[in-house]
Backbone as XML, in Angstrom:
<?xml version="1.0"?>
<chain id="A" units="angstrom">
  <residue number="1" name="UNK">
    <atom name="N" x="0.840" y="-1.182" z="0.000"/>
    <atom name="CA" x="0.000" y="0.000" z="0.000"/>
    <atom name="C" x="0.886" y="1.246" z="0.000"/>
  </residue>
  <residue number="2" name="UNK">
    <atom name="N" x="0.292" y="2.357" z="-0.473"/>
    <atom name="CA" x="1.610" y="3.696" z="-0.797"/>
    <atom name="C" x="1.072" y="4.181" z="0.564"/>
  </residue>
  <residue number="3" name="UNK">
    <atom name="N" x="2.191" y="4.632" z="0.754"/>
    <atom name="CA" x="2.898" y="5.752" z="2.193"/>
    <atom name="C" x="2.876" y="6.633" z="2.123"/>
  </residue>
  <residue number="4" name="UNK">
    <atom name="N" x="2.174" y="7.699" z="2.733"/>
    <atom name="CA" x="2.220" y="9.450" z="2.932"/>
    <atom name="C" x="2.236" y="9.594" z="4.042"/>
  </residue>
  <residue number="5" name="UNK">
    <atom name="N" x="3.898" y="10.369" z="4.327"/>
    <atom name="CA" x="4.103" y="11.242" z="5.829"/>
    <atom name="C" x="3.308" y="12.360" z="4.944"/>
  </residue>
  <residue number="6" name="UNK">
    <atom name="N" x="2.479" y="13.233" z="6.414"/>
    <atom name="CA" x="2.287" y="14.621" z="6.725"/>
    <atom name="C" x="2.785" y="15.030" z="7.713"/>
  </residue>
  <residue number="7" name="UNK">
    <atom name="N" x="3.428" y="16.382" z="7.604"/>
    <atom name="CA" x="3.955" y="16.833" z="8.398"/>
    <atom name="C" x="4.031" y="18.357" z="8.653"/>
  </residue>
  <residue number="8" name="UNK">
    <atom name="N" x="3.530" y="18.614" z="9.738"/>
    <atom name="CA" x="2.774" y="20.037" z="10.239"/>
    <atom name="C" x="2.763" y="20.299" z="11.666"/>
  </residue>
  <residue number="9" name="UNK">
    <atom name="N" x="3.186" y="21.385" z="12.079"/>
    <atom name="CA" x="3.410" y="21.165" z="13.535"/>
    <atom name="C" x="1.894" y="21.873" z="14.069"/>
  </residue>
  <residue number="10" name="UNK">
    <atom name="N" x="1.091" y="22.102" z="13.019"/>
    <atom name="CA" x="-0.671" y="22.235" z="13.360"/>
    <atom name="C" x="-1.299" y="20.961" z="13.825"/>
  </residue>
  <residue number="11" name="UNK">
    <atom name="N" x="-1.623" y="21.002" z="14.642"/>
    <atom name="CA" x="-2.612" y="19.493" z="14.153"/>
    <atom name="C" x="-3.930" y="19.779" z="13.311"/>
  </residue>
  <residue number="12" name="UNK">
    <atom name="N" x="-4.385" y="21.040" z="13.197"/>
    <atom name="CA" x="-5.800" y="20.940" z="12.864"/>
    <atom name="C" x="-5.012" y="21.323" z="11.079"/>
  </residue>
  <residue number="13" name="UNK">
    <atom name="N" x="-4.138" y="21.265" z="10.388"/>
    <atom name="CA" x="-3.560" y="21.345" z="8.936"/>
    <atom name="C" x="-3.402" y="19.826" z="9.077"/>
  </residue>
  <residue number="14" name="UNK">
    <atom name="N" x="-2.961" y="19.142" z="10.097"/>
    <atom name="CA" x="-2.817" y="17.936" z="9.421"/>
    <atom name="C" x="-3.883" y="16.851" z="9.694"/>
  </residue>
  <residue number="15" name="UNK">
    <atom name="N" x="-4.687" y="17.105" z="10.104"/>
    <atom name="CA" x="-6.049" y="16.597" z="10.077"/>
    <atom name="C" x="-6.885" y="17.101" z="8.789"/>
  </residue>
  <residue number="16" name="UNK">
    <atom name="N" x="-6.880" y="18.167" z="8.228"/>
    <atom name="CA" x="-7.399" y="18.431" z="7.138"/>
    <atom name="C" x="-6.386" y="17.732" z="6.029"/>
  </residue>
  <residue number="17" name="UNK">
    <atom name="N" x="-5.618" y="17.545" z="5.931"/>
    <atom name="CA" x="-4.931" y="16.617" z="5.372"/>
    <atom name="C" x="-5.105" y="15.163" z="4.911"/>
  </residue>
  <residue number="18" name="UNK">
    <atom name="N" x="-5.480" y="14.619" z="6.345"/>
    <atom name="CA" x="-5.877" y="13.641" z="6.091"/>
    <atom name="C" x="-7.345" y="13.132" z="5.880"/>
  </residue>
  <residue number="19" name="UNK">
    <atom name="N" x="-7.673" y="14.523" z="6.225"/>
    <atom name="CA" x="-9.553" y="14.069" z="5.657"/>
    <atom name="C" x="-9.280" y="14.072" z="4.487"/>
  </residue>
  <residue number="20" name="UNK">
    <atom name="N" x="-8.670" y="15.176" z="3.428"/>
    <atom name="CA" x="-9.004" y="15.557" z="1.857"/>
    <atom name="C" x="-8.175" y="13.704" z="1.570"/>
  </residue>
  <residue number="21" name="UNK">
    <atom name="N" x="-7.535" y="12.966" z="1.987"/>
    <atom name="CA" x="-7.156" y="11.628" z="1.857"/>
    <atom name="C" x="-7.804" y="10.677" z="2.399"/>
  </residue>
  <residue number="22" name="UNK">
    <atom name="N" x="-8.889" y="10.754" z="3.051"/>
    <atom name="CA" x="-9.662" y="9.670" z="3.534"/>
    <atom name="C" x="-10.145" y="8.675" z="2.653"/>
  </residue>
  <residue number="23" name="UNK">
    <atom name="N" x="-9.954" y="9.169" z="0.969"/>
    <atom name="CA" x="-11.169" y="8.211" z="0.377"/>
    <atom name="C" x="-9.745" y="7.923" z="-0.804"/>
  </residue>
  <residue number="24" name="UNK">
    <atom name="N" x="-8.479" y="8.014" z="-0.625"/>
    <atom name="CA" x="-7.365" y="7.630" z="-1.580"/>
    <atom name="C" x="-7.257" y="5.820" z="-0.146"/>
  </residue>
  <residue number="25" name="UNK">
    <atom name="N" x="-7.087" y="5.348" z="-1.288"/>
    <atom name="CA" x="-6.269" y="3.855" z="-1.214"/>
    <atom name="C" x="-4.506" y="4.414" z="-0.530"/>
  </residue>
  <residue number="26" name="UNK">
    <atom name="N" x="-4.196" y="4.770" z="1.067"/>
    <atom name="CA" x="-3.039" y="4.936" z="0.918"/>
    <atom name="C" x="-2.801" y="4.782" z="3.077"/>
  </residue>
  <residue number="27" name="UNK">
    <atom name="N" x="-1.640" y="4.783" z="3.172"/>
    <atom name="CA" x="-1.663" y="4.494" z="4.800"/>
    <atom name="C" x="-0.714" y="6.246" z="5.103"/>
  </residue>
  <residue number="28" name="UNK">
    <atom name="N" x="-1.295" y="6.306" z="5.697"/>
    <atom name="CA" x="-0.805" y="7.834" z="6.218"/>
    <atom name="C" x="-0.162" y="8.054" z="7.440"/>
  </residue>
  <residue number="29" name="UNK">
    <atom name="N" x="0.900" y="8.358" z="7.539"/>
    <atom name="CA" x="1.694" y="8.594" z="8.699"/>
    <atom name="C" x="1.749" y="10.167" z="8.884"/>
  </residue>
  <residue number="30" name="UNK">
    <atom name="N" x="1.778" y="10.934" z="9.994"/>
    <atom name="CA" x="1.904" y="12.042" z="10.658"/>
    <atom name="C" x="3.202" y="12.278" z="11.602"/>
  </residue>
  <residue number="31" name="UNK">
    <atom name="N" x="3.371" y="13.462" z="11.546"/>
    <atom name="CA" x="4.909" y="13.820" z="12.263"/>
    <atom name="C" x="4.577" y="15.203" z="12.666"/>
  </residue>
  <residue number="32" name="UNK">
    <atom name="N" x="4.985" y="15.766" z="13.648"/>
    <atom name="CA" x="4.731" y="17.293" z="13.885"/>
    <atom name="C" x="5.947" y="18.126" z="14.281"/>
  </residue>
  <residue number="33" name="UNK">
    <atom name="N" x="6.988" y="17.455" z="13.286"/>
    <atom name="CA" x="8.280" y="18.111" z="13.542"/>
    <atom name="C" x="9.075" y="17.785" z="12.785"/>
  </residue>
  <residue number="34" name="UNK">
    <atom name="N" x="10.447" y="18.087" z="12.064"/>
    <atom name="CA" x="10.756" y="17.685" z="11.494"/>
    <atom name="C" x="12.144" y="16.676" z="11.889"/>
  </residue>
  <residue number="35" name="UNK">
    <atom name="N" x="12.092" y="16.742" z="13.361"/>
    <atom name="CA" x="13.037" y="15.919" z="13.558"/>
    <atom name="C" x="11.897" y="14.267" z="13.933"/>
  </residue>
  <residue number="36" name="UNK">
    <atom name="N" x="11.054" y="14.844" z="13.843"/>
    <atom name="CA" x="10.061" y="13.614" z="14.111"/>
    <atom name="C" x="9.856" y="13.141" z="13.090"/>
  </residue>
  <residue number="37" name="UNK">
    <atom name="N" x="9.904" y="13.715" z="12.084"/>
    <atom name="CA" x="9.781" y="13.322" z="10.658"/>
    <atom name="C" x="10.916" y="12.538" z="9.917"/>
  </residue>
  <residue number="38" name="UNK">
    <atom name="N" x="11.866" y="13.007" z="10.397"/>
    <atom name="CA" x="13.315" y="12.201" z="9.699"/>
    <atom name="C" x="13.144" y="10.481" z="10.324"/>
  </residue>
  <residue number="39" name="UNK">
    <atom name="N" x="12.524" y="10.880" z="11.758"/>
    <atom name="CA" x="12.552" y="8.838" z="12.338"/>
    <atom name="C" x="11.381" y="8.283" z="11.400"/>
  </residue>
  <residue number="40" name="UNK">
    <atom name="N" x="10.348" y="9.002" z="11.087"/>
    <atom name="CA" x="9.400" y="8.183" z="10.202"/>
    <atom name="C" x="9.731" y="7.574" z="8.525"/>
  </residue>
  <residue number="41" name="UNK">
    <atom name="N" x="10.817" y="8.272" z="8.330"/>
    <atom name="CA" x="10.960" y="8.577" z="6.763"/>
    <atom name="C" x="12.040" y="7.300" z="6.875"/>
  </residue>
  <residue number="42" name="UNK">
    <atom name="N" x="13.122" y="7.172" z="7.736"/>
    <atom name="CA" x="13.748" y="6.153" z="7.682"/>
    <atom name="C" x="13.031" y="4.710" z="8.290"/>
  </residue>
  <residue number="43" name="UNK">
    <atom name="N" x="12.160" y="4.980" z="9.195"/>
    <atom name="CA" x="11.209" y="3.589" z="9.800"/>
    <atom name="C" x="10.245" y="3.146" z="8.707"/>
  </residue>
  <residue number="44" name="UNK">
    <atom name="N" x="9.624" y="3.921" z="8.030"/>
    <atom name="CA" x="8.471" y="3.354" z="7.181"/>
    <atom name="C" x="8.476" y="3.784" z="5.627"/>
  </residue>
  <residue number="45" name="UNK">
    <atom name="N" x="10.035" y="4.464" z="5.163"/>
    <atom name="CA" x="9.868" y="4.876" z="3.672"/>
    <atom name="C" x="9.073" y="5.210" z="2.597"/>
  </residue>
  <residue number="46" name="UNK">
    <atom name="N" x="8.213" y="6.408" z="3.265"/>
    <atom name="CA" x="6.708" y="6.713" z="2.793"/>
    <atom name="C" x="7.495" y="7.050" z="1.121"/>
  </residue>
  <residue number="47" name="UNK">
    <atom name="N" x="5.979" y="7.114" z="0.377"/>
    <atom name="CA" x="6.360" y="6.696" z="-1.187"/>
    <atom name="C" x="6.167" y="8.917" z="-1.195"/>
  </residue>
  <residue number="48" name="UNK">
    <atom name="N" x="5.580" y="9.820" z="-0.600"/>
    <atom name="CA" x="5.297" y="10.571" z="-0.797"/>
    <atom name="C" x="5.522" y="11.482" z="0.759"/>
  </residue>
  <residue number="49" name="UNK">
    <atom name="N" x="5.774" y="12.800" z="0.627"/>
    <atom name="CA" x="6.157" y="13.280" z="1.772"/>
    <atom name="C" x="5.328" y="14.919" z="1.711"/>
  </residue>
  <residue number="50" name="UNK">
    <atom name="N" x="4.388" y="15.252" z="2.411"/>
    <atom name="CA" x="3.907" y="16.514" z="2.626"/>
    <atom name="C" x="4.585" y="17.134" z="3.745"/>
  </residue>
  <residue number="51" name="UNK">
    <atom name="N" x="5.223" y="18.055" z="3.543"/>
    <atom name="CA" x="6.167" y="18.583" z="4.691"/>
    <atom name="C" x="6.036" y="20.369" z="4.770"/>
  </residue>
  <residue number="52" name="UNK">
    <atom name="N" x="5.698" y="20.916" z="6.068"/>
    <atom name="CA" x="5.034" y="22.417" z="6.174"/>
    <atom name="C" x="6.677" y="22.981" z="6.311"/>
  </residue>
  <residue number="53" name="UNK">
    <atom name="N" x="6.287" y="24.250" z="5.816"/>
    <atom name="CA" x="7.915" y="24.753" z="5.626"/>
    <atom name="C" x="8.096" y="25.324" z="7.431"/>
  </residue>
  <residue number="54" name="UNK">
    <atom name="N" x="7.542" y="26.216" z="7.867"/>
    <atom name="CA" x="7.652" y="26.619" z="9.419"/>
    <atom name="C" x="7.085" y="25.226" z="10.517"/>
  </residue>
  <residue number="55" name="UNK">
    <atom name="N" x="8.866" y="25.048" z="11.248"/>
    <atom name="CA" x="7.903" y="23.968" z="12.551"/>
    <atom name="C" x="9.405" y="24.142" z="13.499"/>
  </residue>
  <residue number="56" name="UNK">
    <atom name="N" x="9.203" y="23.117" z="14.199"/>
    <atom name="CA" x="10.009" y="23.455" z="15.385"/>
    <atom name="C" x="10.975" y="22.307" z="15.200"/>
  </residue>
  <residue number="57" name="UNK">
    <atom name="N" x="11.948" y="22.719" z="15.718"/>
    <atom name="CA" x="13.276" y="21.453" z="16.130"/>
    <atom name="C" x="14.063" y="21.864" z="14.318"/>
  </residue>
  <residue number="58" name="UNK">
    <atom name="N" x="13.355" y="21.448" z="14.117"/>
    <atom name="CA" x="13.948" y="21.139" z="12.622"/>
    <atom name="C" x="12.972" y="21.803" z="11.062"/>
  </residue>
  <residue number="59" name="UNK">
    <atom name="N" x="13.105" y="22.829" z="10.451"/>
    <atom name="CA" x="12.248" y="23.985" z="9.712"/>
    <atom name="C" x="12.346" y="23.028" z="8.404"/>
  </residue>
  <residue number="60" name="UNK">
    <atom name="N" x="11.071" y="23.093" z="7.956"/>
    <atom name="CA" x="10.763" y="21.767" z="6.560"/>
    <atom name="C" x="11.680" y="21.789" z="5.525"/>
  </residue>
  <residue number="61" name="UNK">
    <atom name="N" x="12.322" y="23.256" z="5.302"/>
    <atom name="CA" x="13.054" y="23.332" z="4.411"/>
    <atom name="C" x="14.537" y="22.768" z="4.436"/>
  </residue>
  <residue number="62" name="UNK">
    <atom name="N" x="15.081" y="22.552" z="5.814"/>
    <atom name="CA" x="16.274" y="21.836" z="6.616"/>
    <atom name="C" x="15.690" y="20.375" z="6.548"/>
  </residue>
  <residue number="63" name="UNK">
    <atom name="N" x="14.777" y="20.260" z="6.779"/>
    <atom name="CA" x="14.640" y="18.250" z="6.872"/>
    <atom name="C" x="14.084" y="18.197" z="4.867"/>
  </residue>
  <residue number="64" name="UNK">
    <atom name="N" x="14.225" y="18.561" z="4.235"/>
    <atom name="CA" x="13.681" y="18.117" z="2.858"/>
    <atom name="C" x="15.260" y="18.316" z="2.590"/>
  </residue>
  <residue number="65" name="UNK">
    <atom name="N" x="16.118" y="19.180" z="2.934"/>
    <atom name="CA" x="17.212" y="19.141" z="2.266"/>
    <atom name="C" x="18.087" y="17.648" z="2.588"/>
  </residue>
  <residue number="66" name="UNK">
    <atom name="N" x="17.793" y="17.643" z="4.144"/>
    <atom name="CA" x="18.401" y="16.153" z="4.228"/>
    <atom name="C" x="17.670" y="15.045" z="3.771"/>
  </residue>
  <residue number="67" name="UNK">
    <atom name="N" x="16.632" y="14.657" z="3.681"/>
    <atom name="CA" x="15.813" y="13.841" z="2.689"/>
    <atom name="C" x="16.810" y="13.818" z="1.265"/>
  </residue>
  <residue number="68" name="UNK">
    <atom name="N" x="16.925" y="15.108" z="0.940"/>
    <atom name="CA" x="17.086" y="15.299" z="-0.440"/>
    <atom name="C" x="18.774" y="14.891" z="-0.866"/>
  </residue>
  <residue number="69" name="UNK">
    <atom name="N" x="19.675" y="14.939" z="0.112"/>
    <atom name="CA" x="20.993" y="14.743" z="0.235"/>
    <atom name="C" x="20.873" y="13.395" z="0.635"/>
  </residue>
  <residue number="70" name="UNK">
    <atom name="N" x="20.274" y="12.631" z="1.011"/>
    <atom name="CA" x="20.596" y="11.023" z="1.309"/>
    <atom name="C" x="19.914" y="10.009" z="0.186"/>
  </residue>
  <residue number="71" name="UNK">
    <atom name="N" x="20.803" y="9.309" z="-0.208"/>
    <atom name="CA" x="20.964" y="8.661" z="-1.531"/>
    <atom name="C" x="19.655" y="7.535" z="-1.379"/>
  </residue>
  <residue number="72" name="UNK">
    <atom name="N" x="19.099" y="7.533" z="-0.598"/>
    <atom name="CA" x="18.416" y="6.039" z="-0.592"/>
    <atom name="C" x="17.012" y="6.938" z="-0.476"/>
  </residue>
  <residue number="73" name="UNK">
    <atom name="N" x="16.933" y="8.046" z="-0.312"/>
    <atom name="CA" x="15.675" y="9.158" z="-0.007"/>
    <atom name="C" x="15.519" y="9.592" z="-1.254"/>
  </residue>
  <residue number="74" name="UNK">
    <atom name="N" x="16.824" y="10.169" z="-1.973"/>
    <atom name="CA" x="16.584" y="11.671" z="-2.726"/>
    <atom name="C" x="15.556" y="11.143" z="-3.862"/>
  </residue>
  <residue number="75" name="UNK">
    <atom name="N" x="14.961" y="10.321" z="-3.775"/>
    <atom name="CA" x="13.953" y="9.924" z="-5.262"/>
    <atom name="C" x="12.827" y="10.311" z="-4.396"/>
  </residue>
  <residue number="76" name="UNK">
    <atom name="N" x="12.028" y="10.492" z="-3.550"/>
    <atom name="CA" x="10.955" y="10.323" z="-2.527"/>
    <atom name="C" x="10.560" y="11.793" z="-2.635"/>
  </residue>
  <residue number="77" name="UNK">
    <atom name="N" x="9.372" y="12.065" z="-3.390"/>
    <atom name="CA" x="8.716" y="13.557" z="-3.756"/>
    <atom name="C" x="8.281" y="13.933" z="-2.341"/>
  </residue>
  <residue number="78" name="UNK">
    <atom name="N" x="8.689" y="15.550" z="-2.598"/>
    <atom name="CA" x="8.566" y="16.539" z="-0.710"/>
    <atom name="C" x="7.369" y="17.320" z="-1.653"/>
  </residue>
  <residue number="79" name="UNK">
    <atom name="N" x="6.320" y="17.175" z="-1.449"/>
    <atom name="CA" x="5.221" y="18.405" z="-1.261"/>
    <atom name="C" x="5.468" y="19.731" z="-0.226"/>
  </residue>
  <residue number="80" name="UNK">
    <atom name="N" x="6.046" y="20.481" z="-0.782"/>
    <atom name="CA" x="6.177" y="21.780" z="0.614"/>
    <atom name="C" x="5.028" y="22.319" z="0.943"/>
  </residue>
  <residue number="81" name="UNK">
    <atom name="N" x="4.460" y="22.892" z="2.381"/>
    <atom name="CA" x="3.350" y="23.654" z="2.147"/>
    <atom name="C" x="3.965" y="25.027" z="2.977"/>
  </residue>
  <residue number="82" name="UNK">
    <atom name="N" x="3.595" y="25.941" z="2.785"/>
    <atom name="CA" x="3.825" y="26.907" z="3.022"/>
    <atom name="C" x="2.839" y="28.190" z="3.574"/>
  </residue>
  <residue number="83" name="UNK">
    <atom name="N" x="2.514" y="29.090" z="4.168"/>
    <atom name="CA" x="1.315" y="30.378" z="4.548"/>
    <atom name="C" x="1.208" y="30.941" z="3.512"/>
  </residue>
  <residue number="84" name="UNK">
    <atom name="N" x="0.187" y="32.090" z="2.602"/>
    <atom name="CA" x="0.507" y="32.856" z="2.070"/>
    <atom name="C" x="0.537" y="33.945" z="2.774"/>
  </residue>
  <residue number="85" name="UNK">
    <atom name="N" x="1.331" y="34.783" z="2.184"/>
    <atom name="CA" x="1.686" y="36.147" z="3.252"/>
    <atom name="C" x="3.023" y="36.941" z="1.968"/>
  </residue>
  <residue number="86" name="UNK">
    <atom name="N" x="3.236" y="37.930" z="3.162"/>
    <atom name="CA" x="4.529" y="38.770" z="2.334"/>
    <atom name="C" x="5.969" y="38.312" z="1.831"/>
  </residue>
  <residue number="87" name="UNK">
    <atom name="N" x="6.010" y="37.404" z="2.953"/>
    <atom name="CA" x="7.123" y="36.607" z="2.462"/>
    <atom name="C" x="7.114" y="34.945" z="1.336"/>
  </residue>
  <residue number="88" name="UNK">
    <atom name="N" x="6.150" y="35.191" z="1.252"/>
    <atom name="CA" x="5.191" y="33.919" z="0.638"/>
    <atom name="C" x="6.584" y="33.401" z="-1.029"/>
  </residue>
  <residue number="89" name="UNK">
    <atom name="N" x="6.970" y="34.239" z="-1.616"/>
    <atom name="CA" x="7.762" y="34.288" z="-2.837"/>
    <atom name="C" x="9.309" y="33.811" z="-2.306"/>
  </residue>
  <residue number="90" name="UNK">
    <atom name="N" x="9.699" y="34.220" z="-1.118"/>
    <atom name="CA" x="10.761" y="34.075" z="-0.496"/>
    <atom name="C" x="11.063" y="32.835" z="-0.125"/>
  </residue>
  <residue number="91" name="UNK">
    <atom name="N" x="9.904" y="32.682" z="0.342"/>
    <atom name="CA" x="9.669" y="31.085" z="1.142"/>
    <atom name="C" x="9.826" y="30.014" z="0.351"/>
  </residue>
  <residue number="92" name="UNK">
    <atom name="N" x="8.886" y="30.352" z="-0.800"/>
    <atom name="CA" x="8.574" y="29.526" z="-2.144"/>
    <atom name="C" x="10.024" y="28.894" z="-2.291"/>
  </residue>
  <residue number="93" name="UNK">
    <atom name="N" x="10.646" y="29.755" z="-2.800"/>
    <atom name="CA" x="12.282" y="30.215" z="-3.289"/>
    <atom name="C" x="13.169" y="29.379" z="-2.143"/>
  </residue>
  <residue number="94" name="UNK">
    <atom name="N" x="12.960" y="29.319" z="-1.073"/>
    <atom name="CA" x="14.111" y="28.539" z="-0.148"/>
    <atom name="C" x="13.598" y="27.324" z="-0.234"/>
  </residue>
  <residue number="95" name="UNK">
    <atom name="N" x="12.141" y="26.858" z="-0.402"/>
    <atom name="CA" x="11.424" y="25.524" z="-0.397"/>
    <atom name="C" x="12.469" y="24.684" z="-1.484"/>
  </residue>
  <residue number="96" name="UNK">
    <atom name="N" x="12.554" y="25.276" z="-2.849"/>
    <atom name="CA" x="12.502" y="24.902" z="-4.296"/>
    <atom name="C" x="14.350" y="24.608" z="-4.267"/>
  </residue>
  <residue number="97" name="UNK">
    <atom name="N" x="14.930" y="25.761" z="-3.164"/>
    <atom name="CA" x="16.559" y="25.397" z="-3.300"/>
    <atom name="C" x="16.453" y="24.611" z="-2.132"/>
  </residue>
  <residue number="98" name="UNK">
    <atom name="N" x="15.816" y="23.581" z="-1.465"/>
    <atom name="CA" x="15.951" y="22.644" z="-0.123"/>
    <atom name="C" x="15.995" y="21.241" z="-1.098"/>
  </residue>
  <residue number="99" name="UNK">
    <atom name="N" x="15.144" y="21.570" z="-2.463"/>
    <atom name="CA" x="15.028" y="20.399" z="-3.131"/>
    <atom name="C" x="13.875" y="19.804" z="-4.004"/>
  </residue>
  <residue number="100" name="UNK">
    <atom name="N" x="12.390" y="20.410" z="-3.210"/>
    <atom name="CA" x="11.518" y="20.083" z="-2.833"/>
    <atom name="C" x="11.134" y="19.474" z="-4.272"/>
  </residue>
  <residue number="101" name="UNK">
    <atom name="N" x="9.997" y="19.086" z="-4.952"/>
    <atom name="CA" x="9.698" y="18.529" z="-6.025"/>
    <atom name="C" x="8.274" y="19.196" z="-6.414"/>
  </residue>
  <residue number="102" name="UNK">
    <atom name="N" x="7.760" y="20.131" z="-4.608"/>
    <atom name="CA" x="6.462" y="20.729" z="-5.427"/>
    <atom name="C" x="5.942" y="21.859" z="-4.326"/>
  </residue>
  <residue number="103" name="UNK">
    <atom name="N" x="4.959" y="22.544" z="-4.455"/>
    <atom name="CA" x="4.622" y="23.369" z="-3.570"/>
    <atom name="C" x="3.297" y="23.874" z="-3.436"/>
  </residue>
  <residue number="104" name="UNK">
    <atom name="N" x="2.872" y="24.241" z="-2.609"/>
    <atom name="CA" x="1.322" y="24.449" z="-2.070"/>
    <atom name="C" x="1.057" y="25.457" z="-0.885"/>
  </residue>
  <residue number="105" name="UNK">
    <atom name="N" x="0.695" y="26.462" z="-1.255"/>
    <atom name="CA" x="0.328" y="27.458" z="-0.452"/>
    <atom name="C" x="-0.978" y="27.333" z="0.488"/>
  </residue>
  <residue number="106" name="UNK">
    <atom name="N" x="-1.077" y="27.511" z="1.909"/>
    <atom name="CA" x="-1.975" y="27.076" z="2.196"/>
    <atom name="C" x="-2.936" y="28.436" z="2.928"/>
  </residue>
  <residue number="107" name="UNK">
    <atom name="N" x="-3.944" y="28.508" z="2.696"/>
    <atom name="CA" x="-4.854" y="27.889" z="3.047"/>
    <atom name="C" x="-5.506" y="26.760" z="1.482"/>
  </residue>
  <residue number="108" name="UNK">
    <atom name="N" x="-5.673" y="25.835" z="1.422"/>
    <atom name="CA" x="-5.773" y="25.574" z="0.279"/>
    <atom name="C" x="-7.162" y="24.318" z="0.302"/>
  </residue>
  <residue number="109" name="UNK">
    <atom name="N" x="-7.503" y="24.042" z="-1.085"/>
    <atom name="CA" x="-8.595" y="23.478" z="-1.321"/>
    <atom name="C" x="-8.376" y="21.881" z="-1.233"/>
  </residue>
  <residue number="110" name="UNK">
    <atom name="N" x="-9.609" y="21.157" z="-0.640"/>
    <atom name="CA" x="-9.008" y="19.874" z="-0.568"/>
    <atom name="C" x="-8.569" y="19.140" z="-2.554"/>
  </residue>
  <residue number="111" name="UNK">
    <atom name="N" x="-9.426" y="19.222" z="-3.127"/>
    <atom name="CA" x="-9.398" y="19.129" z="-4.768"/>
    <atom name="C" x="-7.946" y="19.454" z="-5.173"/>
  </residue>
  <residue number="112" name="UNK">
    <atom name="N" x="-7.035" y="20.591" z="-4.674"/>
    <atom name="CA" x="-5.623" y="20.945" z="-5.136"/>
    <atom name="C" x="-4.744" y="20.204" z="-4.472"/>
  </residue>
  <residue number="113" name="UNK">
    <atom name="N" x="-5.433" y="20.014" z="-3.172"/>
    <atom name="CA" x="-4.116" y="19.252" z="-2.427"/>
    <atom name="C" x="-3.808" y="17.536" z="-3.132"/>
  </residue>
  <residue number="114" name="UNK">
    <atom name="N" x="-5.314" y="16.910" z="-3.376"/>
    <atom name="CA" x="-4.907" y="15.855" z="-3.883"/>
    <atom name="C" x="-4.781" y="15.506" z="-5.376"/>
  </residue>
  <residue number="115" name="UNK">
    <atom name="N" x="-5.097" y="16.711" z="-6.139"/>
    <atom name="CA" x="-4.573" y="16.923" z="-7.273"/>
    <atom name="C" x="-2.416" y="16.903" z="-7.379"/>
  </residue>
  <residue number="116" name="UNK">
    <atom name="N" x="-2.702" y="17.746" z="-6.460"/>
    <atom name="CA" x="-0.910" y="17.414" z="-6.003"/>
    <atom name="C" x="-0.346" y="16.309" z="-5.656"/>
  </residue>
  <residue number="117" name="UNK">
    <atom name="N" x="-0.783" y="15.212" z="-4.819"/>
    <atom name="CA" x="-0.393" y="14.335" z="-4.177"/>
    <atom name="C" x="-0.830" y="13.481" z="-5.238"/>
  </residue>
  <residue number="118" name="UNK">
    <atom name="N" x="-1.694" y="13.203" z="-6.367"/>
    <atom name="CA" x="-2.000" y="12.893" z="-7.659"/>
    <atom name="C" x="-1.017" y="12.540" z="-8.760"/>
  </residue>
  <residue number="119" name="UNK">
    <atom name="N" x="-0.267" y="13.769" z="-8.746"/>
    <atom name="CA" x="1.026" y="14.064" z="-9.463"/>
    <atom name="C" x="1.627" y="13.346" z="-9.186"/>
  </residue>
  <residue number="120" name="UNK">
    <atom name="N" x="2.374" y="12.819" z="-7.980"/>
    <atom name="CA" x="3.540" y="12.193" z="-7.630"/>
    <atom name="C" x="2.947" y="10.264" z="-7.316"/>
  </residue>
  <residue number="121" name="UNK">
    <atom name="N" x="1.653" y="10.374" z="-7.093"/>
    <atom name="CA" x="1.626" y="9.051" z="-7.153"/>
    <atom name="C" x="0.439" y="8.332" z="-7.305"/>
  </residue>
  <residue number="122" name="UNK">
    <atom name="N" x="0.141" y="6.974" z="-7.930"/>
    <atom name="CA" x="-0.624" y="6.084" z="-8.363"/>
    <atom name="C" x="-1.808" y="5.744" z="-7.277"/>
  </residue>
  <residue number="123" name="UNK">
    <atom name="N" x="-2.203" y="6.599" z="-7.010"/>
    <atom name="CA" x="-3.130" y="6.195" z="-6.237"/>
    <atom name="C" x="-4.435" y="6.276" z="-6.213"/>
  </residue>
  <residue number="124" name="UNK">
    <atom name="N" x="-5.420" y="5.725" z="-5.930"/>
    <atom name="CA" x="-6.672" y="6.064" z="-6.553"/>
    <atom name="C" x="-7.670" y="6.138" z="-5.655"/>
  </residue>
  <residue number="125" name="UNK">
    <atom name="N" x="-8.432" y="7.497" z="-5.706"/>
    <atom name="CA" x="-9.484" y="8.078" z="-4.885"/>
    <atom name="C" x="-11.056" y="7.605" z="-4.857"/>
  </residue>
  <residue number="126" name="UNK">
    <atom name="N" x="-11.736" y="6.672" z="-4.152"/>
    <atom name="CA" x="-13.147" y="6.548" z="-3.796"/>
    <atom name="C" x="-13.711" y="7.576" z="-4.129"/>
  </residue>
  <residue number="127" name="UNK">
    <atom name="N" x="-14.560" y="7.546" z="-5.299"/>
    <atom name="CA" x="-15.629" y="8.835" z="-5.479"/>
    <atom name="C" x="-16.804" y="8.423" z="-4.636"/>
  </residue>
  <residue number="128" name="UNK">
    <atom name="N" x="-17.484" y="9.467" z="-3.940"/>
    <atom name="CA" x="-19.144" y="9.344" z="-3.319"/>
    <atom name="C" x="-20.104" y="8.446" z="-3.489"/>
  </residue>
</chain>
């Protein structure tokens, strides 16, 4: 079955997360940090990685770069998500040099998010 870490140091972003995925064929793992995130990524080698750029211990754009620098990872697509705001272009911009493979501004629609997570993998969504 395909693997998706989320990772958000919100819980109520990563609960919306996993609702807009409730009806994909996929096992979902959660992390709310990114040093919490590096033990999941090596314990369960999710096929797909949603990772929020602002969190604690470790900032998404620092744990996608190490994802992205370790040879047995660097194939494993990072969805960044990010706030929109003033610095929103800036952010974008440090996401994209960490490595990342895609990006998503949030507040965002459930339809885009798994249109995104779509992109990177074979998975197929229960319609109503």
């Amino acid at each position: 079955m395909t693997k998706i870490l989320l990772v958000d140091d919100v819980p109520l972003s990563v609960d919306m997360q996993k609702s807009a995925l409730s009806r994909a064929e996929c096992e979902i793992f959660t992390a709310h940090s990114g040093k919490d995130a590096m033990e999941i990524v090596y314990r369960e080698s999710p096929d797909l990685i949603v990772l929020d750029y602002f969190m604690p211990e470790m900032s998404g754009d620092v744990c996608c770069r190490k994802i992205k620098s370790d040879d047995s990872l660097k194939d494993t697509p990072v969805i960044m998500l990010t706030m929109e705001g003033t610095d929103a272009d800036q952010d974008k911009a440090k996401c994209y040099a960490a490595g990342c493979d895609d990006f998503l501004t949030k507040p965002f629609k459930a339809n885009d998010f798994l249109k995104k997570v779509e992109k990177y993998l074979d998975i197929t969504v229960r319609e109503y």
